[in-house]
C-alpha positions as CSV (number, residue, x, y, z in Angstrom):
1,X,0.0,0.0,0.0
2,X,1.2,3.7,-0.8
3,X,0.8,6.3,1.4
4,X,0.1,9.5,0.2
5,X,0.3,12.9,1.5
6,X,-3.2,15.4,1.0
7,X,-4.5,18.5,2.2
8,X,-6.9,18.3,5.0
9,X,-10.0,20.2,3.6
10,X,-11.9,19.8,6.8
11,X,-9.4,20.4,9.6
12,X,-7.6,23.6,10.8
13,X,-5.3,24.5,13.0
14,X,-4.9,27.9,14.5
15,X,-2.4,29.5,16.6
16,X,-3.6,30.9,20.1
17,X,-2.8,34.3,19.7
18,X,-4.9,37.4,19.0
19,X,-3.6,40.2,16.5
20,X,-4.3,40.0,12.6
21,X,-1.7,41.2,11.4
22,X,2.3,40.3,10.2
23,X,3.5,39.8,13.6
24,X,0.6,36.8,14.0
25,X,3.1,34.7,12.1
26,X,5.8,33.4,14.6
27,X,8.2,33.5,11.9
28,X,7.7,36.8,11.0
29,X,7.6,37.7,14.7
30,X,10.8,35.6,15.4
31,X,12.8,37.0,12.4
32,X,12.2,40.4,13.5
33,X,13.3,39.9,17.1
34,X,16.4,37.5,16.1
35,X,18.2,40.9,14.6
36,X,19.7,41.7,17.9
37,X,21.4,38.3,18.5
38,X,21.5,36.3,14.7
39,X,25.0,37.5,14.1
40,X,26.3,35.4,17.4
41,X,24.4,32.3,16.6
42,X,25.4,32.2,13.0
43,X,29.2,32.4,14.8
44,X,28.2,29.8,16.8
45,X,26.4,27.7,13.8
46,X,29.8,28.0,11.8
47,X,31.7,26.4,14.2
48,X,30.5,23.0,12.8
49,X,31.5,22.3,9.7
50,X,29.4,19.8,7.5
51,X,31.4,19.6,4.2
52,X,34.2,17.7,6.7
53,X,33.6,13.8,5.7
54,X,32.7,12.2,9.1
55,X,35.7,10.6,10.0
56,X,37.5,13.8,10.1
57,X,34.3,15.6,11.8
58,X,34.0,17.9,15.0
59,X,30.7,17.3,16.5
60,X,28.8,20.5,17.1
61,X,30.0,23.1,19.7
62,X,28.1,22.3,23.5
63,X,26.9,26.1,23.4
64,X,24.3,24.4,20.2
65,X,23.0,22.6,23.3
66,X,23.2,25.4,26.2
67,X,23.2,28.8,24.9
68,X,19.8,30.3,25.0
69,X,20.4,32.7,22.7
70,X,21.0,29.9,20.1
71,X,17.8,27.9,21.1
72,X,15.4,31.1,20.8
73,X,17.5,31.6,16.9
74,X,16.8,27.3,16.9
75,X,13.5,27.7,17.2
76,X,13.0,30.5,14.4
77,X,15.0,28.4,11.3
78,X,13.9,24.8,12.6
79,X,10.4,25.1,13.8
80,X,8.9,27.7,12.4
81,X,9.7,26.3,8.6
82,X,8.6,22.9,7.3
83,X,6.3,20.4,7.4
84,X,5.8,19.1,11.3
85,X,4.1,15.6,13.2
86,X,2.2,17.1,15.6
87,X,-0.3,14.3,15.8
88,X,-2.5,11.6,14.1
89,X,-6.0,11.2,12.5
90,X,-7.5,8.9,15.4
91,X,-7.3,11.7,17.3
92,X,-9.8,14.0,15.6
93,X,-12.2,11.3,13.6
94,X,-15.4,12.5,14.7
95,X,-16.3,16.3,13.9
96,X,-16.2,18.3,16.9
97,X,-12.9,16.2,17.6
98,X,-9.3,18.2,18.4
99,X,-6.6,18.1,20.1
100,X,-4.0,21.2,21.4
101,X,-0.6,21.5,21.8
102,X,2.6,23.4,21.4
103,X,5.8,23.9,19.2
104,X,8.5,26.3,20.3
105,X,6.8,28.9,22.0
106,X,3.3,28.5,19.9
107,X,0.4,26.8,21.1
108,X,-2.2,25.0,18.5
109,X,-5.5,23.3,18.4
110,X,-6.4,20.6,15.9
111,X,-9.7,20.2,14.9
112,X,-12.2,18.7,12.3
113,X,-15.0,20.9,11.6
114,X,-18.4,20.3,10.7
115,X,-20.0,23.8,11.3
116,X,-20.4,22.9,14.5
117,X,-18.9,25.0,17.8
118,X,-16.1,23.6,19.2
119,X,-14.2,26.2,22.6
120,X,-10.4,27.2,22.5
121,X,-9.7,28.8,25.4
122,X,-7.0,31.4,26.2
123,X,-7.5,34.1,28.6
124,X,-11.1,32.9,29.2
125,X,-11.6,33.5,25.6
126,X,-14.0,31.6,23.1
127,X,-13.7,30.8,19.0
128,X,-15.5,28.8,16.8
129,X,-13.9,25.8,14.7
130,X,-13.4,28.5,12.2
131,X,-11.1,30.4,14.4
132,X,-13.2,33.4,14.9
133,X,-13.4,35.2,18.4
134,X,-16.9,34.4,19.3
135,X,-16.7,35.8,23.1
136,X,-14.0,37.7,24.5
137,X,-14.5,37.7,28.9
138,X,-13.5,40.2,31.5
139,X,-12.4,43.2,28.9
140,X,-15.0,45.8,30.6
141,X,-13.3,49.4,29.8
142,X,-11.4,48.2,26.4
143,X,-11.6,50.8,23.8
144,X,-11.3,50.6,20.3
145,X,-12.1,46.7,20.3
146,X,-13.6,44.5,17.5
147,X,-14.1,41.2,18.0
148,X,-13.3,40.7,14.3
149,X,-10.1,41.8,14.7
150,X,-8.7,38.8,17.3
151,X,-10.0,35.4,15.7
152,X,-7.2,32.7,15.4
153,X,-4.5,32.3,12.7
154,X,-4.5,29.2,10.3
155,X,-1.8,27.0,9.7
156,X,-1.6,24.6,7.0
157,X,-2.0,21.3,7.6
158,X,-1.7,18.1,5.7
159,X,-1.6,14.2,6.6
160,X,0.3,11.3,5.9
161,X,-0.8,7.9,6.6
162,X,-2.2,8.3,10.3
163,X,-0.2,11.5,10.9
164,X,-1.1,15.1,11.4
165,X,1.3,17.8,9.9
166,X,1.8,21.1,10.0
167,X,3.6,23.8,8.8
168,X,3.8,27.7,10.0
169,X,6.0,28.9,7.5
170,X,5.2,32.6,6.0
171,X,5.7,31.6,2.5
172,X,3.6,28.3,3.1
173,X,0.8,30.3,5.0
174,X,-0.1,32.6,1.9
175,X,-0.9,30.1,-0.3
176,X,-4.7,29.1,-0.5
177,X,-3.4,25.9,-1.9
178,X,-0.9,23.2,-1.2
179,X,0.9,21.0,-3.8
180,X,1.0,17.4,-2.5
181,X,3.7,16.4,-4.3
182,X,5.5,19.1,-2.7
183,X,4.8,18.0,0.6
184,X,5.3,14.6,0.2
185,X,8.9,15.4,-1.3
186,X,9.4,17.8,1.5
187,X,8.7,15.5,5.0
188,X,9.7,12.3,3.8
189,X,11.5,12.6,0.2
190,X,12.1,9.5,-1.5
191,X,12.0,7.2,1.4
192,X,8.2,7.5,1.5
193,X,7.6,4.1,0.1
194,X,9.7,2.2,2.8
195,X,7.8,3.6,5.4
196,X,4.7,1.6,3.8
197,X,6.5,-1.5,3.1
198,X,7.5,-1.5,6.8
199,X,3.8,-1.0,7.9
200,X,3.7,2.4,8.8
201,X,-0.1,2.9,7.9
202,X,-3.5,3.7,9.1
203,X,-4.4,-0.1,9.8
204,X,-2.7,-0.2,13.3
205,X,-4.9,0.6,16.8
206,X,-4.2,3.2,19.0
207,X,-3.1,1.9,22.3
208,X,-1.9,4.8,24.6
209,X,0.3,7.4,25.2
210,X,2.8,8.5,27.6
211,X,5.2,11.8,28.1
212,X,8.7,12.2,30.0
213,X,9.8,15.8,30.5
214,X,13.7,15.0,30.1
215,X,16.3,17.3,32.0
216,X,18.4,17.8,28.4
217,X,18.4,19.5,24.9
218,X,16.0,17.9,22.5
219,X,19.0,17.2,20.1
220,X,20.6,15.4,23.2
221,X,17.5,13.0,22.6
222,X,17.7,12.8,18.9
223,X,21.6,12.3,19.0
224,X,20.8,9.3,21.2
225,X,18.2,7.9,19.3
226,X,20.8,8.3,15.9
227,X,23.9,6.6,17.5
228,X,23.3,3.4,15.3
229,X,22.8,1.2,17.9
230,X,26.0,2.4,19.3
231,X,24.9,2.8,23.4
232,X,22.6,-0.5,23.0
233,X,24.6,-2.9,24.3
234,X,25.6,-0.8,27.2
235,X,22.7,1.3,28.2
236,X,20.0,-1.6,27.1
237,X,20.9,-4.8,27.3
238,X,17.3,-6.2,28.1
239,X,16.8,-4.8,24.9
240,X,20.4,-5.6,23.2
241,X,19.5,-9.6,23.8
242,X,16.2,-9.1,21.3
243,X,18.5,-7.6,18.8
244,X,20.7,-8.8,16.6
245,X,23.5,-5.9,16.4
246,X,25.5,-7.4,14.0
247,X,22.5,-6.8,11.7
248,X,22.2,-3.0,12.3
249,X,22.2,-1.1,9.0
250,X,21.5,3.0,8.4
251,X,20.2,4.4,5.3
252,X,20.2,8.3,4.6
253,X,17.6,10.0,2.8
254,X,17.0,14.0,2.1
255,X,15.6,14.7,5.5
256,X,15.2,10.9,6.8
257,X,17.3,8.4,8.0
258,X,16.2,5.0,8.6
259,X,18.2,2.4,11.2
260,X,17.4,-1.0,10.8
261,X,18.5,-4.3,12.7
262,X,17.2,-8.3,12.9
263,X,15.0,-9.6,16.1
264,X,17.3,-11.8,18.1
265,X,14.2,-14.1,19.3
266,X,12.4,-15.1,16.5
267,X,11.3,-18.0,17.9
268,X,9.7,-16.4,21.0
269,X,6.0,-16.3,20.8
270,X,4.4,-12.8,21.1
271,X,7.7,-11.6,21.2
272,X,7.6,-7.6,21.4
273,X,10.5,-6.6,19.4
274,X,9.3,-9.5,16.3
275,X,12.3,-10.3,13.6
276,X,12.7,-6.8,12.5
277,X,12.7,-3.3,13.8
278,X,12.6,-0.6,11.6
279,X,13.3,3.1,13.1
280,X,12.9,6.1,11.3
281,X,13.9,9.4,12.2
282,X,12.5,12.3,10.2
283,X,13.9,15.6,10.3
284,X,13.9,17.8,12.8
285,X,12.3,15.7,15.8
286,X,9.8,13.2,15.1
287,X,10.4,9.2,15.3
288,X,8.7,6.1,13.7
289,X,9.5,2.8,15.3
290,X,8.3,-0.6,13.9
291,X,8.6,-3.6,15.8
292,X,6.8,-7.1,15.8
293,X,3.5,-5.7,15.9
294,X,4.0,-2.7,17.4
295,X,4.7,1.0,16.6
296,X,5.5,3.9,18.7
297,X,6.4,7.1,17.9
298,X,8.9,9.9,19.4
299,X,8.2,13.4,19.8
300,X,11.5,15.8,20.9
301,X,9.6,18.5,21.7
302,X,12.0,21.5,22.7
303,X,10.7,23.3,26.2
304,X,14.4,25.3,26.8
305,X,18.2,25.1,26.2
306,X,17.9,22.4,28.8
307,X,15.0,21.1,28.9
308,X,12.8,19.0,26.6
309,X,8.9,17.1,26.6
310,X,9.3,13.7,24.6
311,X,6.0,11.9,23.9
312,X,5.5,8.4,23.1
313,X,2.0,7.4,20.8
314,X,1.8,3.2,21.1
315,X,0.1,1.7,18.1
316,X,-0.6,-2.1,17.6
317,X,-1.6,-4.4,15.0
318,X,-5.3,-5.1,15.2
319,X,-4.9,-8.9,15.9
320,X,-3.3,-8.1,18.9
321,X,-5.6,-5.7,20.6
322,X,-7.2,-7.7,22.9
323,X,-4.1,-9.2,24.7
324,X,-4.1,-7.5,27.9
325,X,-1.2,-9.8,29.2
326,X,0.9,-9.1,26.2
327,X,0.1,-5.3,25.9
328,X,1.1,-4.3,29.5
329,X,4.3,-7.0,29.3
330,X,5.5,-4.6,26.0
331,X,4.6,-1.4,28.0
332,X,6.8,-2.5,30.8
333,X,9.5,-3.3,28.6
334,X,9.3,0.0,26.5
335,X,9.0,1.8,29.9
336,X,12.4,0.2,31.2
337,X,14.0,1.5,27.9
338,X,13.2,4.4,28.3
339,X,13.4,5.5,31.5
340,X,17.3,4.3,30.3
341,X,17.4,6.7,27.5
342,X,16.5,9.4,30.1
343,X,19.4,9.0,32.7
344,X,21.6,8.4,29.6
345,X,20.9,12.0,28.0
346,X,20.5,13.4,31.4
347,X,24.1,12.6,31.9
348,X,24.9,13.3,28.6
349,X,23.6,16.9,28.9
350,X,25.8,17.4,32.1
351,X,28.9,16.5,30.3
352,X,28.3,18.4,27.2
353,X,28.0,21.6,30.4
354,X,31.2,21.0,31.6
355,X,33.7,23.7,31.7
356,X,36.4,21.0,30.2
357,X,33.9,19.7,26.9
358,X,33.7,21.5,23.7
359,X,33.4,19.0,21.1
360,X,33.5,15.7,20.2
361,X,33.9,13.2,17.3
362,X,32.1,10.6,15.7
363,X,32.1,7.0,15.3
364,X,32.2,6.7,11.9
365,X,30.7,3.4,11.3
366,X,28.0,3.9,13.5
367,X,26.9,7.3,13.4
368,X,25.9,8.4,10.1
369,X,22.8,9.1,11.1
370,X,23.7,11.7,14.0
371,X,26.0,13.4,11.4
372,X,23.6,13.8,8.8
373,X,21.2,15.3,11.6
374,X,23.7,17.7,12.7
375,X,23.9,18.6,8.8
376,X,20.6,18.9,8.4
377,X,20.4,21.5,11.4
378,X,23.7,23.1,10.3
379,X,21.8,24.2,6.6
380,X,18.6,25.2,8.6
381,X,20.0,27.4,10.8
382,X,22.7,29.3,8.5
383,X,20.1,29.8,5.5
């Protein structure tokens, strides 16, 4: 089955704030502010250099993981351009259906509209699925106030598969049309079809969801998660003996990369981890992982210079639903993992703030991935 990517026509997604005008856009209102400080964090960017082949590479400089100044300039050329997973279809099936949340320092609703009212509130304030202001509370003694004047701003917003994208850039947000093909290209590039062979589709159940507010940078996470299986053996090893290591392959794409490695139990019944794992990362900050039948996903979503919100979305094959036993045995498991990870980058994050690190290298074999992030990120942030 092929996945492809289409305009919602009956979703939208607004930003909660309340001026119509230029500065609504966070990147407009972002590049306007950045003046003051972009000439530092382009010093800082150009301290990496990504035309050095990787085993001559300098990992990025620790202030791309502390400085603040750098994560608020971060947040303008990552975050506010491009397509971004913010969530998935089951969540908003019904009309009436939405869900909220935030990227950088802008918060969103989802919803699917069916000229019904659905509330968005902010301040006590009220709007429609449309985004207009429908009550505005508590402004007694305002002057020169039209409610017409403070609805919500749209963002585009497109789906692929079971996910929800969207995309806040200026040039993106004047158009009254969007080109699949472009989007398509854009997120996921020609890796798209491996994603479907791999079952990354809508046929999977929802299972649950749970969050971990981490005590690092969000590339801290990613970095981790794009080591090639390089910390496995020593940060996981429940999870290193359903592997097979040996196995572990990367592929690079335009703005994916995909790590891939054998199951080391094949023979185990309802085994979690199955005979193949498949783990996609797709630039900046989102991550597909298919395993036996499971999938879960990884949001990095940035909350400071140190500081980051990673969610976790379970999905599961539909045969495998109604095993209660096997479900919360795989949760368990995923749960140790992770709660791994999270010591692991909240070391890592103290290191990289020590007054004796600045850089670092790469293992060349293992970490193509990480490098071709920290490309990725370098391009972003200096054009």
């Amino acid at each position: 089955m092929t996945l492809l990517l289409k305009p919602i026509t009956r979703l939208s997604l607004f930003q909660t704030h309340f001026q119509i005008n230029n500065n609504n856009n966070p990147r407009a209102r972002a590049t306007s502010v950045s003046c003051s400080w972009s000439h530092g964090a382009h010093k800082i960017v150009r301290e990496f250099d990504p035309k050095i082949p990787i085993e001559k590479a300098i990992t990025p400089p620790s202030s791309w993981y502390t400085d603040p100044s750098f994560y608020a300039f971060e947040l303008d050329r990552v975050f506010y351009r491009g397509w971004q997973a913010v969530g998935y279809t089951e969540q908003i099936q019904e009309p009436r259906d939405f869900f909220s949340g935030r990227l950088g320092n802008v918060e969103f609703v989802v919803c699917r509209d069916d000229n019904g009212k659905i509330a968005a509130f902010h301040n006590g304030w009220t709007y429609g699925l449309n985004g207009e202001l429908r009550k505005a509370t508590r402004i007694s003694g305002i002057e020169d106030f039209s409610i017409n004047d403070f609805g919500l701003v749209p963002i585009k917003v497109a789906t692929w598969g079971p996910f929800v994208l969207l995309n806040m850039d200026n040039e993106i947000l004047q158009k009254d049309n969007i080109d699949t093909d472009n989007v398509a290209s854009e997120w996921l590039g020609s890796s798209s079809e491996l994603f479907s062979l791999n079952g990354v589709d809508t046929t999977l159940t929802y299972v649950c969801r749970r969050e971990y507010i981490i005590e690092c940078n969000w590339k801290v996470f990613c970095d981790n998660y794009l080591d090639g299986g390089y910390h496995v053996p020593f940060a996981h090893k429940g999870l290193a003996s359903g592997l097979s290591l040996d196995s572990y392959t990367t592929s690079i794409f335009e703005k994916v990369s995909i790590q891939s490695a054998e199951g080391g139990s094949k023979e185990k019944e309802n085994d979690r981890l199955g005979s193949k794992a498949f783990y996609a990362f797709i630039y900046p900050n989102f991550m597909i992982n298919r395993y036996g039948p499971w999938m879960d996903t990884n949001l990095a979503i940035p909350l400071g210079p140190r500081k980051c919100l990673v969610v976790f979305d379970y999905f599961l094959e539909a045969s495998f639903k109604d095993d209660k036993a096997f479900i919360e045995r795989s949760l368990a498991d995923s749960e140790k993992v992770q709660m791994e990870d999270i010591r692991l980058c909240e070391g890592v994050q103290k290191g990289i703030e020590s007054p004796a690190y600045s850089t670092g290298r790469y293992a060349p074999n293992v970490e193509k991935a990480m490098h071709h992030f920290h490309c990725l990120l370098y391009d972003n942030l200096i054009n």
